[in-house]
C-alpha positions as a Python dict, from the first residue, in 0.01 Angstrom:
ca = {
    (1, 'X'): (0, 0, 0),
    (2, 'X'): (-15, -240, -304),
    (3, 'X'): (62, -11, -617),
    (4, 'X'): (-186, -69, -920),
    (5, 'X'): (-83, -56, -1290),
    (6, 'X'): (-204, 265, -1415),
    (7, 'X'): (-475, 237, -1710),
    (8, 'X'): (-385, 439, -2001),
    (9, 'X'): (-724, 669, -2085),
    (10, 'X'): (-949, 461, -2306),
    (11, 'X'): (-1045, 562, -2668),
    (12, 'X'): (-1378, 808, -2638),
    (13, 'X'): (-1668, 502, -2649),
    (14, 'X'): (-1501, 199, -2521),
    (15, 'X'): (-1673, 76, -2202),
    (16, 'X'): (-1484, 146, -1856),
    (17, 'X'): (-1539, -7, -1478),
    (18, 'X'): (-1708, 291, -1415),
    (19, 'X'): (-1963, 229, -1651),
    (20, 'X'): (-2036, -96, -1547),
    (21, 'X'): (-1947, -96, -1190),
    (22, 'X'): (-2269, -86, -927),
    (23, 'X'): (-2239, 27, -529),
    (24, 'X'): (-2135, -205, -251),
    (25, 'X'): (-2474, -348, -106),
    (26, 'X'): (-2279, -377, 249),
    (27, 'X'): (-1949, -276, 405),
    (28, 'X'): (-1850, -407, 695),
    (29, 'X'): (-1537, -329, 929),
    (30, 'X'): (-1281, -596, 913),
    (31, 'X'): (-1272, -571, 1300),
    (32, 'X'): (-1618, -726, 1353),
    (33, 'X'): (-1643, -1073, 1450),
    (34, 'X'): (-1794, -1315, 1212),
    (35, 'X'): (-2105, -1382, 1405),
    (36, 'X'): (-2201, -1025, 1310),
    (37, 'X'): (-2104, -973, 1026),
    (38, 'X'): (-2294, -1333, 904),
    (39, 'X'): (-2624, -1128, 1092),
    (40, 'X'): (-2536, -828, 920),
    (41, 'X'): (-2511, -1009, 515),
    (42, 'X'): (-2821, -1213, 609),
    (43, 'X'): (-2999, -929, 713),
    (44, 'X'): (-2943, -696, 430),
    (45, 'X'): (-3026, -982, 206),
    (46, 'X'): (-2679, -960, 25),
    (47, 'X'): (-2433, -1166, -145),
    (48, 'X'): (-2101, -1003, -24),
    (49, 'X'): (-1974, -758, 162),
    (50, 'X'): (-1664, -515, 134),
    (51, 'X'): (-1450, -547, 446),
    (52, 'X'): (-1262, -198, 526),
    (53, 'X'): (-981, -104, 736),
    (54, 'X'): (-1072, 163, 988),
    (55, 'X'): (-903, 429, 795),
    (56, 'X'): (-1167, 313, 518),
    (57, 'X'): (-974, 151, 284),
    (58, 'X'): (-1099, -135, 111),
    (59, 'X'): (-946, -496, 275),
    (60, 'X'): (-1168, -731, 30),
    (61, 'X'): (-1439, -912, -17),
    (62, 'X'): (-1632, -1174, 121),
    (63, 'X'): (-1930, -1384, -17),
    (64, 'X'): (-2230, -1494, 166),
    (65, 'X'): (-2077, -1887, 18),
    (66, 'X'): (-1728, -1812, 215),
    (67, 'X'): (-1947, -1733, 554),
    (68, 'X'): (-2093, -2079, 484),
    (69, 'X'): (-1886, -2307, 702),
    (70, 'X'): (-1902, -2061, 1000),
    (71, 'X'): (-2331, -2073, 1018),
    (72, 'X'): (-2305, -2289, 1304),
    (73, 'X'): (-2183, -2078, 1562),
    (74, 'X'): (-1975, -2118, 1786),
    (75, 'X'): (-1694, -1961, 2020),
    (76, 'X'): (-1470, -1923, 1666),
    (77, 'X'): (-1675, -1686, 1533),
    (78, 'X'): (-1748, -1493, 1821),
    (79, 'X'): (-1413, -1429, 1904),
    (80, 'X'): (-1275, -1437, 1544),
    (81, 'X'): (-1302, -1108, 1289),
    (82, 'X'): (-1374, -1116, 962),
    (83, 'X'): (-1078, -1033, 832),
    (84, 'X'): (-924, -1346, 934),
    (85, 'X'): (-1140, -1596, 714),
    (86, 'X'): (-1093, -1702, 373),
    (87, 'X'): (-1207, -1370, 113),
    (88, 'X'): (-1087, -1187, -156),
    (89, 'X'): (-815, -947, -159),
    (90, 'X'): (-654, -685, -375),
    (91, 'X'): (-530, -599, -624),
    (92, 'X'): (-894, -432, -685),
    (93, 'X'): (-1015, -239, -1031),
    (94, 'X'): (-1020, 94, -1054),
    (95, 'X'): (-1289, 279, -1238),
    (96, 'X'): (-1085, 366, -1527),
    (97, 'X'): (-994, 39, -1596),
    (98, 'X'): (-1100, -74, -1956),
    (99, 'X'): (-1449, -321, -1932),
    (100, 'X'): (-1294, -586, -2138),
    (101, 'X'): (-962, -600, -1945),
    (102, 'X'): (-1163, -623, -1623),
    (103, 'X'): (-1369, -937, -1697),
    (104, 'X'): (-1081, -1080, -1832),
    (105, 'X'): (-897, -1049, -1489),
    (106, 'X'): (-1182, -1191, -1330),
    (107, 'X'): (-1231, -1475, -1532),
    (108, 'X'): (-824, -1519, -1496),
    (109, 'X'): (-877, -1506, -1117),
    (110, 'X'): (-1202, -1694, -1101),
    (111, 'X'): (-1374, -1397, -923),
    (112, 'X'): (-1764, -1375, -874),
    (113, 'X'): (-1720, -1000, -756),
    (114, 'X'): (-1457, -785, -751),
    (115, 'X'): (-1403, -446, -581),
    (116, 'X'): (-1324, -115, -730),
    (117, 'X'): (-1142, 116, -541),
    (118, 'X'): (-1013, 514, -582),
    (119, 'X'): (-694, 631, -570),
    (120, 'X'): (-681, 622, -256),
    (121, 'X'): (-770, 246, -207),
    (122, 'X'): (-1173, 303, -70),
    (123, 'X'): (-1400, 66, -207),
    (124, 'X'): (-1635, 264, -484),
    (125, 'X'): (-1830, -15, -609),
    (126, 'X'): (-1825, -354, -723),
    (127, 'X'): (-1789, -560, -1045),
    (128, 'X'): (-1988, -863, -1133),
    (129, 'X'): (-1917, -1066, -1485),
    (130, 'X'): (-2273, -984, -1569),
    (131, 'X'): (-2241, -594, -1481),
    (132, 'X'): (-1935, -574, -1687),
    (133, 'X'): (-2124, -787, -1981),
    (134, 'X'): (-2388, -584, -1955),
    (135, 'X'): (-2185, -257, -2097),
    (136, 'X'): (-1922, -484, -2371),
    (137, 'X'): (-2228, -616, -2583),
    (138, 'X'): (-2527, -338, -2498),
    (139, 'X'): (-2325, -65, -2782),
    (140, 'X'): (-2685, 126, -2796),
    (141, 'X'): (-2653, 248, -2481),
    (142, 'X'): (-2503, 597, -2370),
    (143, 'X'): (-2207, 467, -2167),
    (144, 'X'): (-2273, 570, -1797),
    (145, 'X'): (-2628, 542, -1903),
    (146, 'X'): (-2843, 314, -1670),
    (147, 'X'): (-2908, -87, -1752),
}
């Protein structure tokens, strides 16, 4: 298990992951082969999925534009499973982690998405660079509060 850097609490106010941080649309075991899991992203409409182990911790990411070069199926990605492509992988944010430091990471590590896990390394949500804008400039706002 990859250890994260512990965040220090934040100052009573400043925007948190948490606050910004909206649920995973789809997870998907890493086990399932990528013909599926391409039906199962189309058919919920989404633009990622969390892949999780099968002791539910969070594996990564993967966008519908990394399923891309596996749309024409074929024996590859019937016999393949997800968790073998191209997607993102830890280290994830954790809800406690400031706002500000998070979109900084992701800009840092050119991320579109970006999990946040618990202690114990299950996916809780996911970050976008808009989600996490969304709570560093919107200062009216209760933070937790809905957008």
């Amino acid at each position: 298990m990859t250890n994260l850097p512990h965040h220090p609490p934040t100052a009573p106010g400043t925007p948190t992951v948490a606050d910004a941080m909206r649920p995973a649309e789809v997870r998907i075991d890493a086990n399932t082969m990528v013909d599926k899991a391409i039906d199962l992203v189309h058919a919920a409409d989404a633009d990622h999925t969390i892949l999780h182990a099968e002791d539910g911790r969070c594996l990564g990411i993967v966008r519908r534009a990394q399923l891309a070069p596996y749309q024409n199926r074929s024996w590859y990605t019937a016999r393949t499973p997800i968790r073998n492509i191209t997607h993102e992988r830890g280290p994830f944010a954790r809800p406690t982690t400031p706002a500000a430091e998070a979109l900084a990471t992701m800009r840092a590590r050119g991320l579109r998405v970006w999990a946040v896990t618990d202690p114990e390394g299950r996916a809780v949500g996911v970050l976008t660079p808009e989600s996490l804008r969304a709570v560093l400039t919107d200062t009216d706002r209760p933070i937790g509060a809905a957008a």
